[in-house]
C-alpha positions in Angstrom: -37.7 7.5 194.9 -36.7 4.4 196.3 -39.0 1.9 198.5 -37.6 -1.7 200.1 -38.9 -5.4 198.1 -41.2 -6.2 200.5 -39.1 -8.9 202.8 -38.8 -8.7 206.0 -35.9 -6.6 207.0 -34.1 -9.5 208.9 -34.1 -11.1 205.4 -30.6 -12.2 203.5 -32.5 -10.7 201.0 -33.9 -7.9 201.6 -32.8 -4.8 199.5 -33.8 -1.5 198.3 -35.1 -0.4 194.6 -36.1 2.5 192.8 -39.7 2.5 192.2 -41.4 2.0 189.4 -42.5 5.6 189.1 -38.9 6.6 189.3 -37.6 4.2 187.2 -40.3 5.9 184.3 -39.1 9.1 184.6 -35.1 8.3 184.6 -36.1 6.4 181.1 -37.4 9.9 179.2 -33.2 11.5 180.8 -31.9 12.9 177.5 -35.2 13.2 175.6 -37.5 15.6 175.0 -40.0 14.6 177.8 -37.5 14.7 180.7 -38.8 17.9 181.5 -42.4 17.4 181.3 -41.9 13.8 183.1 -39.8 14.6 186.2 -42.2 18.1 186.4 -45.2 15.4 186.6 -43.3 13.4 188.8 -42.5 16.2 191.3 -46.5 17.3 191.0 -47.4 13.7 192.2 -44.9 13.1 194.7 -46.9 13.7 197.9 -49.6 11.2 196.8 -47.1 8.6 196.0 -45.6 9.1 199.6 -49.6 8.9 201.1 -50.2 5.3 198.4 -46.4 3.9 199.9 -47.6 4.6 203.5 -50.9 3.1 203.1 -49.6 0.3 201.6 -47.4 -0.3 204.8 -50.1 0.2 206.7 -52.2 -2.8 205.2 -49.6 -5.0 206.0 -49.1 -4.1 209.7 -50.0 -7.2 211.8 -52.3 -6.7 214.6 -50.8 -8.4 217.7 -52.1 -7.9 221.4 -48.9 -7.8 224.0 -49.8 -7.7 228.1 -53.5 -6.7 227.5 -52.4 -4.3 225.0 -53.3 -3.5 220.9 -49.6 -3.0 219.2 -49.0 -4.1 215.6 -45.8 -5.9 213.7 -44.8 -4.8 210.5 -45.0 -7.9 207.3 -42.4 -10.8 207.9 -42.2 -14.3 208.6 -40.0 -13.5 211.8 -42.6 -11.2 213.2 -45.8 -14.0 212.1 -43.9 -16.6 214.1 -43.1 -13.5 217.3 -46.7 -13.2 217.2 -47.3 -16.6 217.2 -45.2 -16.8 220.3 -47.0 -14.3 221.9 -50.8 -15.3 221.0 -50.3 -19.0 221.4 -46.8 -20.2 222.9 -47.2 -18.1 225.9 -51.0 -18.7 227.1 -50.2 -22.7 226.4 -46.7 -23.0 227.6 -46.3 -19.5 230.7 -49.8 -18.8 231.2 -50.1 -15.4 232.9 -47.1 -14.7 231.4 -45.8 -10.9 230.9 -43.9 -9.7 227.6 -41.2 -8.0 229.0 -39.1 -7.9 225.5 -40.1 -8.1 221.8 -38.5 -6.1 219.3 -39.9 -5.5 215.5 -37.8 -6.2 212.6 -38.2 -1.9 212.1 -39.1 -0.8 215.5 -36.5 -2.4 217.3 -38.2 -1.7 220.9 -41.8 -2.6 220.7 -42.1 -3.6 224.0 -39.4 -3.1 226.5 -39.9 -2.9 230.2 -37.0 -2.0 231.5 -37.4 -1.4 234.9 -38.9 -5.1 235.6 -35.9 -6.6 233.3 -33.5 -4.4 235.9 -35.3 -5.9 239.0 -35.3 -9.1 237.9 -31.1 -8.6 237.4 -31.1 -8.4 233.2 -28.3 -6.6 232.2 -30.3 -4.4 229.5 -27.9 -4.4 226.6 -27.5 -3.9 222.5 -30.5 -4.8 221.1 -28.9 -7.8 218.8 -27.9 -9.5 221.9 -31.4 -9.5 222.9 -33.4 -12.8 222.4 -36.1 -12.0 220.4 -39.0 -12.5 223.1 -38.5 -12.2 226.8 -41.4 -13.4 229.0 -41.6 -13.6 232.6 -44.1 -16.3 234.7 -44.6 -15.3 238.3 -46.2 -17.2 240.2 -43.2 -19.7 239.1 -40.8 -17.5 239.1 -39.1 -18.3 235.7 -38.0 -16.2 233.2 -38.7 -17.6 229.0 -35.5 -16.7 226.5 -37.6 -17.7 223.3 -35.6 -17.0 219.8 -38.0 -16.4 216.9 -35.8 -18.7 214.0 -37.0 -18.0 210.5 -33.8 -18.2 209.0 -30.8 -17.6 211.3 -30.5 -17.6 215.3 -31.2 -20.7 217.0 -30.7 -21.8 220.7 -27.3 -23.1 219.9 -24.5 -23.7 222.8 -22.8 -20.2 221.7 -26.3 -18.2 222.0 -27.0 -20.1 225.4 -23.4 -19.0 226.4 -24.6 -15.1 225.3 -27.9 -15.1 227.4 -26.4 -16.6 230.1 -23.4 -14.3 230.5 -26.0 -11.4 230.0 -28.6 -12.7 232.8 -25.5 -14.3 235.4 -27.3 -11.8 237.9 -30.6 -13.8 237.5 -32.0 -15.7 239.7 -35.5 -16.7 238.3 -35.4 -19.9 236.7 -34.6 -19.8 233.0 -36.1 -21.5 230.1 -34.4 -21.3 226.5 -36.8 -22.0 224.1 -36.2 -21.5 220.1 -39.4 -21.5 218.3 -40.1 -22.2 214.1 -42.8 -21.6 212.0 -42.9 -25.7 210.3 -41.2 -29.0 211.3 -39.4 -27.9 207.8 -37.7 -25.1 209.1 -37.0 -26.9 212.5 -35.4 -30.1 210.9 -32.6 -27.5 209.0 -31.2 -26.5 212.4 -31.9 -29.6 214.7 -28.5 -30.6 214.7 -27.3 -27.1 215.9 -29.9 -26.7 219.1 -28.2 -26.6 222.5 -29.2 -29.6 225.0 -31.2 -28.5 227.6 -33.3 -26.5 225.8 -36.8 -26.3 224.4 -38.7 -26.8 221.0 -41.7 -25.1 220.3 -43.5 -25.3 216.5 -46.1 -22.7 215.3 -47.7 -25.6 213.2 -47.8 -28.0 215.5 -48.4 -25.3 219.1 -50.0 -28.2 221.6 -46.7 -29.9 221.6 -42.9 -29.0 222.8 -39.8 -30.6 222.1 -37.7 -31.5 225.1 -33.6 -31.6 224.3 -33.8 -32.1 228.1 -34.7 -35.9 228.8 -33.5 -36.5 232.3 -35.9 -34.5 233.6 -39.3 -36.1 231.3 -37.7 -40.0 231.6 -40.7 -41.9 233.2 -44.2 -43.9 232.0 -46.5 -41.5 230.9 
């Protein structure tokens, strides 16, 4: 009887609705074909349900994690996670593992929790979580990366959060909050944490550095 607008679920403004085929049948209350429509309604139900569910189904996004085939639901925040995954990761921690990304429905795509343990992650609520958690080996450093569509950049207070969270950590750790657009990124530049990383979907060959004591030098 009801379905959701279609935004991604992290959305301000995501909401629910009535559907339309609901909506059509509350109209005929009171009038002689509220019978016939809500009996009509009832006899269709179960192929609504099977035309909602396909419909979700088209709009999963395929998205390949540690070797593996899983799929995001529709969303800008999980276009620009996958983005991370697909083309941050093999540019910026090549043979990188995923050892964290969530969904904006299933919270706990991927979640290894015994590697996050080893490593000295305290494995909390999953809204302290950053959005993507990958892990580089054969440096030994550990990428925080924040997925920010519209809320949730690497500001000093989220840095503060991670950090308090990982203070048993002792892989090197990289804070990196990512944007679709150089749009997006110039709305919360002035709120980014120093010593922290850029990365932009649009532009995915280059980083941003809030970090320049450590790049000063000829090129």
């Amino acid at each position: 009887m009801i379905e959701d607008n279609g935004k991604a679920t992290n959305s301000p403004n995501y909401r629910y609705r009535l559907t339309e085929e609901t909506v059509q049948v509350l109209r005929t209350m009171q009038t002689p074909d509220w019978e016939t429509s809500v009996k009509r309604f009832t006899h269709y139900h179960e192929k609504l349900i099977d035309i909602y569910a396909s419909k979700k189904k088209m709009t999963m996004m395929p998205v390949n994690i540690n070797g593996k085939d899983f799929k995001f639901s529709a969303g800008k925040h999980n276009e620009l996670q996958k983005a991370i995954i697909e083309e941050f990761a093999p540019r910026f921690a090549p043979h990188s593992e995923c050892l964290y990304v969530g969904d904006t429905i299933e919270k706990d795509l991927v979640k290894n929790v015994e590697k996050l343990q080893e490593l000295g992650f305290e494995i909390t609520l999953h809204d302290k979580m950053p959005d993507v958690v990958l892990y580089r080996e054969d440096k030994n450093w550990i990428y925080f990366v924040e997925s920010v569509t519209s809320v949730g950049p690497m500001d000093p207070k989220r840095i503060l959060e991670i950090t308090e969270m990982t203070k048993d950590i002792t892989a090197g750790k990289i804070f990196v909050t990512a944007f679709l657009d150089f749009k997006t990124y110039k709305r919360f530049a002035e709120e980014l944490a120093w010593e922290t990383e850029v990365w932009i979907a649009e532009l995915p060959e280059h980083m941003i550095h809030l970090n320049g004591d450590r790049f000063m030098g000829p090129r």
